[in-house]
N, C-alpha and C positions, 0 to 999 in steps of 0.2 A: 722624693722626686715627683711620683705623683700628683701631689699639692702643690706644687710649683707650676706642673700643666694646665688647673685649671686657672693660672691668673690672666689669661687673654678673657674667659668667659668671666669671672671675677670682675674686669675693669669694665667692659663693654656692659654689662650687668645693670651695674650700678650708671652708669653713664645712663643707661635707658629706664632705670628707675627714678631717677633722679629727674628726668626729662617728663617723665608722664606725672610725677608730684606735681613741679611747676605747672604742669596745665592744666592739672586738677586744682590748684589753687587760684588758676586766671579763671575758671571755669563757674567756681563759687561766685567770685565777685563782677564776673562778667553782665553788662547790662542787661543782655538777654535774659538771665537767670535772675527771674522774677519771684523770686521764691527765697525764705529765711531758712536756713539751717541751725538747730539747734544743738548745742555743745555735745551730745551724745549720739546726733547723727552726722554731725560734723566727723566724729570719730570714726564712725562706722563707713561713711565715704575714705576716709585716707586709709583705714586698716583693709579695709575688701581691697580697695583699688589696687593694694598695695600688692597682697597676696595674689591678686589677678596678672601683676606686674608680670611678679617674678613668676608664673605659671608661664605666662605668654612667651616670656622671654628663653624659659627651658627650651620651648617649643622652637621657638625660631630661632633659636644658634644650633639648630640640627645642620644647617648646611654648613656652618664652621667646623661642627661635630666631625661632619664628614671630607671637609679638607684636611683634618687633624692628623683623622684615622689613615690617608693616602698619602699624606707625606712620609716619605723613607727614600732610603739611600740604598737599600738592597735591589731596588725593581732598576735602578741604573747599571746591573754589574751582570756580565756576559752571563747567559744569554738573552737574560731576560728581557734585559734594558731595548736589544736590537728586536726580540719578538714585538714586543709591545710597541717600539717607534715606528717598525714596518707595518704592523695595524691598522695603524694610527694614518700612517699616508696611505694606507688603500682606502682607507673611509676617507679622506679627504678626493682621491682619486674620482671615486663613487660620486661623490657630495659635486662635485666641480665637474666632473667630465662626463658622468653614464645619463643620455639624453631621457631614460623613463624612470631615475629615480625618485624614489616617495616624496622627499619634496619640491622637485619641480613638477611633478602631476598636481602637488596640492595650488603651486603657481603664487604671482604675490610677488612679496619681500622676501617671503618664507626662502627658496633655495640661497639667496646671497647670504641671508642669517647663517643659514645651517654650513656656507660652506667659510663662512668669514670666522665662526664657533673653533672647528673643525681646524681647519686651517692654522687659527691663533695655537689651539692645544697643539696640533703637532710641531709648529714652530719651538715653542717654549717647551716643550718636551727633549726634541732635537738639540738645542743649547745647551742644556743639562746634562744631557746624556756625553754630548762633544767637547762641555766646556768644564770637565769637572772641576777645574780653579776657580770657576764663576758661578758656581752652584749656589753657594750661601747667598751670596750679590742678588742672584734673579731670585732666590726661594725669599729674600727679606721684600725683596720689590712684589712680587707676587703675596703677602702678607701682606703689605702695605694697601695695595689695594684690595684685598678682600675685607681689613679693618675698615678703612674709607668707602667702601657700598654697604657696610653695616650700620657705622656711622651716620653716613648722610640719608639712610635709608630711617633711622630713628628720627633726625631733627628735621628729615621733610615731612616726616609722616606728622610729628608733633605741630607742624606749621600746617597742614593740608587738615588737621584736624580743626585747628583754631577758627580758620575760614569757615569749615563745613558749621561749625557750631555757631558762629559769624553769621552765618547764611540764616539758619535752621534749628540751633537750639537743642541738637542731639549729637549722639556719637554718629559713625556712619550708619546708613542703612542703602536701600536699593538705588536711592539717588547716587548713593560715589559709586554703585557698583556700573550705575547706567553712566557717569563720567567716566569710565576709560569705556566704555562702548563709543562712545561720540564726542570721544580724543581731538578731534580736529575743533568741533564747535567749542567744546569747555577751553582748550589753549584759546582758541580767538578771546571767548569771555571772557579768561584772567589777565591777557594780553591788553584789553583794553580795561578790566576794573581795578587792576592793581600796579606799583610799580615795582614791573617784573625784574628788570635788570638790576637797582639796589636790595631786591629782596634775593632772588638768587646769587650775587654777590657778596652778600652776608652771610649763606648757607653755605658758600663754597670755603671761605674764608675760616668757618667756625667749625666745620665738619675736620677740614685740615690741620687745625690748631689739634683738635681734641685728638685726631687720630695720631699725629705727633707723637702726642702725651702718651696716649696709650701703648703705641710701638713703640720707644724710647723704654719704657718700662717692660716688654715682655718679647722682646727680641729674640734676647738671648735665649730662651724658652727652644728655638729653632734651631741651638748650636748643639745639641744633645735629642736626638729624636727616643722616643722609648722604645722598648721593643715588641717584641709578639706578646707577650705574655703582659703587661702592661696597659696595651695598648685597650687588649681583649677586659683588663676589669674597667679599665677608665670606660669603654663602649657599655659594658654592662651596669654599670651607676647609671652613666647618661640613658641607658634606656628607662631605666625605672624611675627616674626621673620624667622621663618621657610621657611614662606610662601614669605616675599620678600626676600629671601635670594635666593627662586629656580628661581623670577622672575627677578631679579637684573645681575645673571650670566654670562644668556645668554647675554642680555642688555653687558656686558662688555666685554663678548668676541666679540661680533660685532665691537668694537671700533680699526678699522683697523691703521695698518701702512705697507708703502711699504718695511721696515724693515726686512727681515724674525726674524732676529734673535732679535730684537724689540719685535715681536709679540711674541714667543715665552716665552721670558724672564720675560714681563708681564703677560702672564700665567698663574694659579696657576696648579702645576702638578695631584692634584687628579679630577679635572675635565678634561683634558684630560683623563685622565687612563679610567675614567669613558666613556668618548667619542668611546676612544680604540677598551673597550671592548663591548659593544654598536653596534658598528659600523663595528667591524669587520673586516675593513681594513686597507693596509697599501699602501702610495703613493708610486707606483713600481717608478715614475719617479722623485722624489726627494730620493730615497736611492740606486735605483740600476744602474747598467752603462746600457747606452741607446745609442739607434744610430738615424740615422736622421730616425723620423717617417715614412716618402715613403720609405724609404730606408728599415727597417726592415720589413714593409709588405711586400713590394716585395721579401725580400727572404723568408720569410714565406711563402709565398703563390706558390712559383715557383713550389712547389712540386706537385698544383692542377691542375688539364684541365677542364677547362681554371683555369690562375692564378689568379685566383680573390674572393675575399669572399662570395659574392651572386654569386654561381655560379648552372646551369644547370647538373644534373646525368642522364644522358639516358643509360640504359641497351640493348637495344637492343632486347632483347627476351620477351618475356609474364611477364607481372607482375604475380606472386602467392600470391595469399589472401588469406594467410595459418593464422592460429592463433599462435600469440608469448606468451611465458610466460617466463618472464625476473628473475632469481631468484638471488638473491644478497646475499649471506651468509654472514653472521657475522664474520668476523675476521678468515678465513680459510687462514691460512699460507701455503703455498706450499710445506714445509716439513711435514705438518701436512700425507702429500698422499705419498703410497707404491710408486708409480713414480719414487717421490722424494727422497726417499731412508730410509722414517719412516718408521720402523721394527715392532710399537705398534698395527696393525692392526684394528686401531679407522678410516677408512674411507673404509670400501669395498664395501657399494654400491658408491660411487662417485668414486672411482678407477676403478670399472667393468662396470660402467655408458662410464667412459672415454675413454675404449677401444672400445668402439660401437659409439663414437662421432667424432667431429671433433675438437681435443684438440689443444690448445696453448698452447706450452709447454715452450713458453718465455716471459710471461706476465706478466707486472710489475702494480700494483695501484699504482696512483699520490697520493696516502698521508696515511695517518695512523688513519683516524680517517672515519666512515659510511656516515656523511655527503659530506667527499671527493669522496669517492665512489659511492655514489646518484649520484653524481654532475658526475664525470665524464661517466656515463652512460646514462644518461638524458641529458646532453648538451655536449657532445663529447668534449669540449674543455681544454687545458692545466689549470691545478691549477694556482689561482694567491695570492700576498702574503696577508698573515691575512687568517680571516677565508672563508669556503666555503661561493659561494653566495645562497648555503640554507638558510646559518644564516646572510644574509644580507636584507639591508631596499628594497634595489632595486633589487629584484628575482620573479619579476612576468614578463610575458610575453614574454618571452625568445622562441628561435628555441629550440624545445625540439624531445626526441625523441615519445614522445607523441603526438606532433604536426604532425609531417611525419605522424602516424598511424592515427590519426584524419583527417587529408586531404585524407586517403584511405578510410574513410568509418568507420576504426577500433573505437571499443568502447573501452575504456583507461580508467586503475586505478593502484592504489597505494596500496598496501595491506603489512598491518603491525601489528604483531598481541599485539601492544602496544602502548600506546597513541600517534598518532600520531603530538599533538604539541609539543610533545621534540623535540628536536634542529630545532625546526619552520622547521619538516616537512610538516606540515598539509599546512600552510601558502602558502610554495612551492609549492605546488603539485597542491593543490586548485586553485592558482596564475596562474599556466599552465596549467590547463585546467584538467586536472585528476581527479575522482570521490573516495571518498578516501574510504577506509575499514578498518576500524581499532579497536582497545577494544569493543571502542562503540560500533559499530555493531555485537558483539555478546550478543544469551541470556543468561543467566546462566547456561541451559543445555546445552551450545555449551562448557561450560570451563570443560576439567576434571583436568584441573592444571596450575597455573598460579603464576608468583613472579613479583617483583617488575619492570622487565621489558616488561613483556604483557605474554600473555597465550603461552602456548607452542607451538612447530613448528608444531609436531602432530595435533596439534590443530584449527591451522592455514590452515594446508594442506588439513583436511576435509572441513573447508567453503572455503577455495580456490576451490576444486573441485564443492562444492556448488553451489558458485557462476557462475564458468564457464558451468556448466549445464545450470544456468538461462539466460547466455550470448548466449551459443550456439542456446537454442529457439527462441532468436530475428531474427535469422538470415542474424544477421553480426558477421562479425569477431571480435574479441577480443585482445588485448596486455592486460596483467597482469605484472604490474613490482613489486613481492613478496619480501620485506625484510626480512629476519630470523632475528631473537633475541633469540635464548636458547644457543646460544655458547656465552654466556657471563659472568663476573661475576655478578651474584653469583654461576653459573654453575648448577642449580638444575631446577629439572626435571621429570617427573613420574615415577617410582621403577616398577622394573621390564623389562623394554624394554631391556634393555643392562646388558650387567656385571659389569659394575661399577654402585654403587648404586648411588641414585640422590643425597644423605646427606653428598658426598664424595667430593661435592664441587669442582670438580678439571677439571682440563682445558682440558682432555684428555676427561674426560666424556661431555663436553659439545660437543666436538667435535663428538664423537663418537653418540650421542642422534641426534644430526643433519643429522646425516648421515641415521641415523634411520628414523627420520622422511621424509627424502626425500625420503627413498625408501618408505615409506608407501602412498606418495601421489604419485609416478609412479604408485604404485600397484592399487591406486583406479581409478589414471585420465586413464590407460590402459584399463581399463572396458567399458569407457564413449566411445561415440560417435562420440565427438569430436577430441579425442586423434593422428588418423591416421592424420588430415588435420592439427595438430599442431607441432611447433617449440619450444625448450625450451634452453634457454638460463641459463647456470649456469656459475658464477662468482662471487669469494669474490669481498668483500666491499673494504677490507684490508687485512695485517696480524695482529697475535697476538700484536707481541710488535713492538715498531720500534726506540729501543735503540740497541745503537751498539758503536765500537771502532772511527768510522767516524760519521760527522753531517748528512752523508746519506749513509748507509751503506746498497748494493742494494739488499743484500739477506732477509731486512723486507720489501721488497718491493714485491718479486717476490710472485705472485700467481696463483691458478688454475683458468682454463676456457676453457669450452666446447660447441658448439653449437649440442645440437640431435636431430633428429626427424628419428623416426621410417618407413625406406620406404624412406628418402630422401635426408638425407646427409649420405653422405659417412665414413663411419671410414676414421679418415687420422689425421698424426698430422701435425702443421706449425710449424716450429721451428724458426721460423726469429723472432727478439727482435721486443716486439709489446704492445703497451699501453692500459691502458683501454678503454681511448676514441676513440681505433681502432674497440671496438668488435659490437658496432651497428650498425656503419656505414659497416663493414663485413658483418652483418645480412642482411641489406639492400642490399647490392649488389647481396647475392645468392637468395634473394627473386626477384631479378630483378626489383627492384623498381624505377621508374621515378621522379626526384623529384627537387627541388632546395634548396640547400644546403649551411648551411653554420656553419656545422660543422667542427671541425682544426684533429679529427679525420680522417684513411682512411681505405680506403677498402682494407686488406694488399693482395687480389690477382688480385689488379690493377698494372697494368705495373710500373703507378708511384710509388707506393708504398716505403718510405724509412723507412730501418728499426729502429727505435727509440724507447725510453719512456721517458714521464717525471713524474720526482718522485722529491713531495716537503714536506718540513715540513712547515711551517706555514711562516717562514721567510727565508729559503734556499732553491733555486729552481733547478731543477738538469735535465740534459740532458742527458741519456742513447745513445751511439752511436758509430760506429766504434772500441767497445771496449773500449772506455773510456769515465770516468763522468766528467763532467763539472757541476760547483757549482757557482751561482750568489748571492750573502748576500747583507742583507746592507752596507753602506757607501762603495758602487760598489767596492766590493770586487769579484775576480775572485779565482775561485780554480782550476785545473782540474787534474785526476787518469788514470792513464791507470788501466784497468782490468786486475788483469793475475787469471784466474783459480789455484783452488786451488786442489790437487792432490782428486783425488774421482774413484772411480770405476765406476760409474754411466755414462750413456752415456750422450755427451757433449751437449744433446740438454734438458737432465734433471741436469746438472751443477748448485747448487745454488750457492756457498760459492767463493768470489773472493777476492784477498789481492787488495786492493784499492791502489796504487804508487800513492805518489803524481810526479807531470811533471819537470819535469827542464824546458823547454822549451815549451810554450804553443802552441796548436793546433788553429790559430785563425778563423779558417772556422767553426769551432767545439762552440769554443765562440759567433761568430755572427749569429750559430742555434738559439742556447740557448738564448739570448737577442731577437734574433727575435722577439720566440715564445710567450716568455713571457711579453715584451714590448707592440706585438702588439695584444696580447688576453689580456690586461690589458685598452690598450687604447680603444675596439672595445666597452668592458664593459660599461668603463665608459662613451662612446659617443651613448649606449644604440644601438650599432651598431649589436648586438648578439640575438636581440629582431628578433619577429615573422616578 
């Protein structure tokens, strides 16, 4: 009887074997696949592919595994059946009705999912348990669908793959893993390059037919369930299966050819995806145009004295061992400020902060998401493609800018008032030397209010000030690089501070609480002791959203940033176009710091100084310059925009909003910046060249 169980995995098996041959076979002869295979690597492609098939496929009928193991007929029978349904509707209870559970603090879609989940299981639970005449009825309907999202999860994957190769001439890599990050732009894209409704009409059609077939044949399977003793060897095969299935993988993809598209082809695509997303990166020099390696550092670097990466900063004047406090805001868009020409009056202490500072009033972040922001504040350098190397395997011991303030003496952290191992901050920071402050370190008298992304800013700003009291008694200086979290979703916050209430959820309130709370920790650190000999640095992360009519549309780029200190910098604003990983390396220079360097950021009131930003998404790298963008993609695709401002009353050095032109005729001084930069902060990475 045994052997009879496994023929649901048996058919589904083979169905998904059988799907990834055919596309290994359209993959050979696919026009793209520019390349001859000969009759004994021909082989070696169908026999790996094949054994990778069936490896991948072990792996991912875990979760049929485990519908298998929980179907029974005993957990319906007094009392167990009523312990487990009444459960079941308290966690639906929870999920739907308790106003501060886990996922409405996380906010979103997220609570309707978890109660629509939740909900469904306890419904069809309840049937079962009520309807025991119609048990088999819903347990074959509930099969049914779980064959048909196996199914149709194989022949979309086989189709999603075909395109991706279509596109690009590989299995997947960080580009599908950046397609469900930017869900909304990729549908629009296939919306308009493919025809969607005969091609999904096919898929529904054929998944249906197959799934048929396959339940038709192993139905019955569900009229006899095994038992304890059964069930337990059948789970014990399936793990050791399991278990050489994760050690066999690796073992095959080791199995080289000088082939590229050989290696590829033998492949199975969900263990890349997996690698992908993993890994985080994407090979700038197999997808984007490149030029001779000496050749693009040299013009990257011309812009430095001397031109060269390790290179010597001498000031010339006194070093000042002032204390920094680095503050990185959450998602402050630069309309979100009176400046900029928002009317909603949600920023007036950071607008009245601004006029007493020394503001950039042309400042773009390299990316859209906090980790890019980290990153380019802490390693001054251009984004590279995939994800930050926060969330990468090789992000320890990097030139940071915590390393400069360590080599002065300065005591260095990271203060965030939420769990620091999301997106492997901790990892990072830890990695480069920073001492971290984060949830953990508060006691539960320190919290007066906290959601799903760490305690409030307010919150944060009293052991911020805490702390640097306890900093200043050592008697050394201090750098504090503070991340904010309450301008986020889910936007709530403590009642009362502001006029929008904290239950209102809304992005204006988050913003406006932020604003709040920073002025609450001026008002406390202005008391301390420390405050006159200190520098504060304020800068978003990002902005809010960074969807737009273009794949880089430079007004979700632009952001606020101000350097203050009380007594020492001057009000004044810069209006020259200037990047994130300009504003440390700036700080640096008015502290008159000595140092060697080899950050791609500059000191923008250095002679050399050119005015620039780079601003990326995960897989498009863009070059702000001269008034026009320059866009590098995959499969060395070049774009580039002229800027023309967009009519505004505002003056043109607070101008967000530009029609992006694409060029008739390309600028190519403009294109060999842009490859430079990113060419050769890709290669410094990866030859571990950016390290201390």
């Amino acid at each position: 009887m045994n052997l009879e169980k496994i023929k649901p995995f048996l058919w589904l098996g083979v169905f998904y074997v059988l799907v990834s041959l055919l596309l290994r076979i359209i993959f050979i002869f696919h026009p793209i696949t520019n390349a001859g295979f000969g009759v004994f690597e021909s082989l070696q492609i169908l026999f790996v592919g094949l054994l990778a098939d069936v490896f991948v496929f072990i792996l991912a009928s875990s979760f049929l595994a485990l519908y298998f193991l929980f179907l029974s007929n005993s957990k319906y029978k007094k009392p167990y059946g009523y312990i487990i349904f009444g459960l079941l509707v308290a966690a639906l209870i929870y999920t739907a009705f308790v106003p501060s559970n886990i996922f409405k603090q996380y906010g979103g879609s997220f609570p309707e999912i978890a109660t629509a989940f939740v909900g469904l299981k306890t419904m069809l639970f309840g049937l079962m348990l009520f309807l025991p005449t119609q048990r088999i009825r819903i347990r074959n309907f509930l099969y049914f669908i779980t064959l048909f999202l196996y199914v149709v999860l194989i022949i979309f994957n086989a189709v999603s793959e075909y395109f991706f190769w279509n596109e690009f001439g590989v299995r997947y890599n960080f580009i599908a893993v950046d397609y469900l990050i930017y869900t909304n732009e990729v549908i629009g894209n296939i919306m308009e390059s493919y025809p969607v409704l005969p091609l999904f009409s096919v898929i529904i059609l054929l998944t249906t037919a197959v799934t048929c077939i396959i339940f038709r044949k192993t139905k019955d399977e569900l009229l006899a369930l095994p038992d304890f003793r059964q069930k337990l060897m059948l789970l014990g095969t399936f793990l050791l299966l399991c278990v050489l299935s994760l050690f066999a993988l690796p073992k095959l993809d080791a199995v080289k050819t000088n082939n590229t598209f050989a290696q590829e082809i033998q492949a199975n695509g969900f263990p890349k995806f997996y690698h992908a997303f993993t890994h985080n990166e994407l090979d700038y020099f197999q997808f984007y145009p490149t030029l001779k390696q000496s050749v693009a550092e040299e013009h990257l670097l011309k812009q430095f004295q001397p031109p060269q990466l390790a290179r010597k900063v001498i000031s010339g004047n006194p070093e000042l061992k002032k204390n920094v406090v680095l503050i990185s805001i959450e998602s402050l868009s630069a309309d979100f400020l009176a400046h900029y020409g928002n009317s909603q009056k949600i920023t007036p202490f950071i607008d009245s902060l601004a006029e007493k500072s020394l503001m950039f009033t042309n400042l773009y972040a390299t990316g859209n998401r906090t980790v890019r922001g980290l990153e380019a504040l802490t390693l001054c350098i251009p984004p590279t493609a995939g994800e930050s190397i926060i969330k990468r395997v090789n992000n320890k011991n990097k030139f940071t800018t915590g390393s400069v303030f360590k080599s002065k003496g300065y005591e260095v952290k990271f203060l965030y008032g939420g769990y620091s191992y999301f997106d492997n901050m901790e990892d990072f920071y830890k990695g480069n030397g920073y001492d971290i402050v984060d949830r953990n370190s508060f006691k539960p008298s320190e919290i007066t209010f906290a959601n799903v992304w760490g305690v409030a800013d307010e919150d944060m700003a009293e052991k911020a000030v805490a702390i640097m009291n306890q900093e200043d008694k050592s008697g050394k200086p201090f750098f504090n690089h503070w991340m904010t979290v309450s301008n986020h979703r889910p936007f709530t916050y403590p009642e009362g501070r502001i006029n929008i209430p904290g239950n209102a959820k809304s992005r204006e309130g988050g913003v406006k609480y932020t604003d709040y709370a920073l002025r609450k920790f001026f008002e406390m650190a202005k008391k301390e002791d420390w405050y006159k000999n200190t520098v504060f640095v304020i800068v978003a992360d990002h902005c809010a959203s960074s969807a737009g009519k273009t794949e880089l549309p430079v007004d979700k780029y632009r952001i606020p940033g101000m350097i203050f200190s009380e007594g020492f910098i001057q009000p004044r604003k810069f209006n020259q176009v200037m990047s994130q990983i300009d504003v440390m390396p700036t700080l640096f220079g008015l502290l008159n710091f000595n140092y060697t360097s080899k950050f791609l950021g500059q000191d923008v009131f250095k002679e050399s100084f050119q005015p620039k930003a780079y601003i990326a998404t995960y897989q498009d790298l863009g070059l702000i310059k001269d008034n026009y963008l320059t866009v590098i993609s995959p499969t060395k695709k070049v774009r580039q925009y002229s800027l023309k401002p967009q009519k505004s009353e505002l003056p043109a050095n607070f101008q967000l909003y530009y029609d992006e032109v694409p060029l008739k005729n390309s600028v190519q001084n403009l294109i060999d910046d842009c490859v430079s930069a990113y060419q050769s902060t890709s290669f410094w990475l990866q030859k571990n060249q950016l390290n201390k």
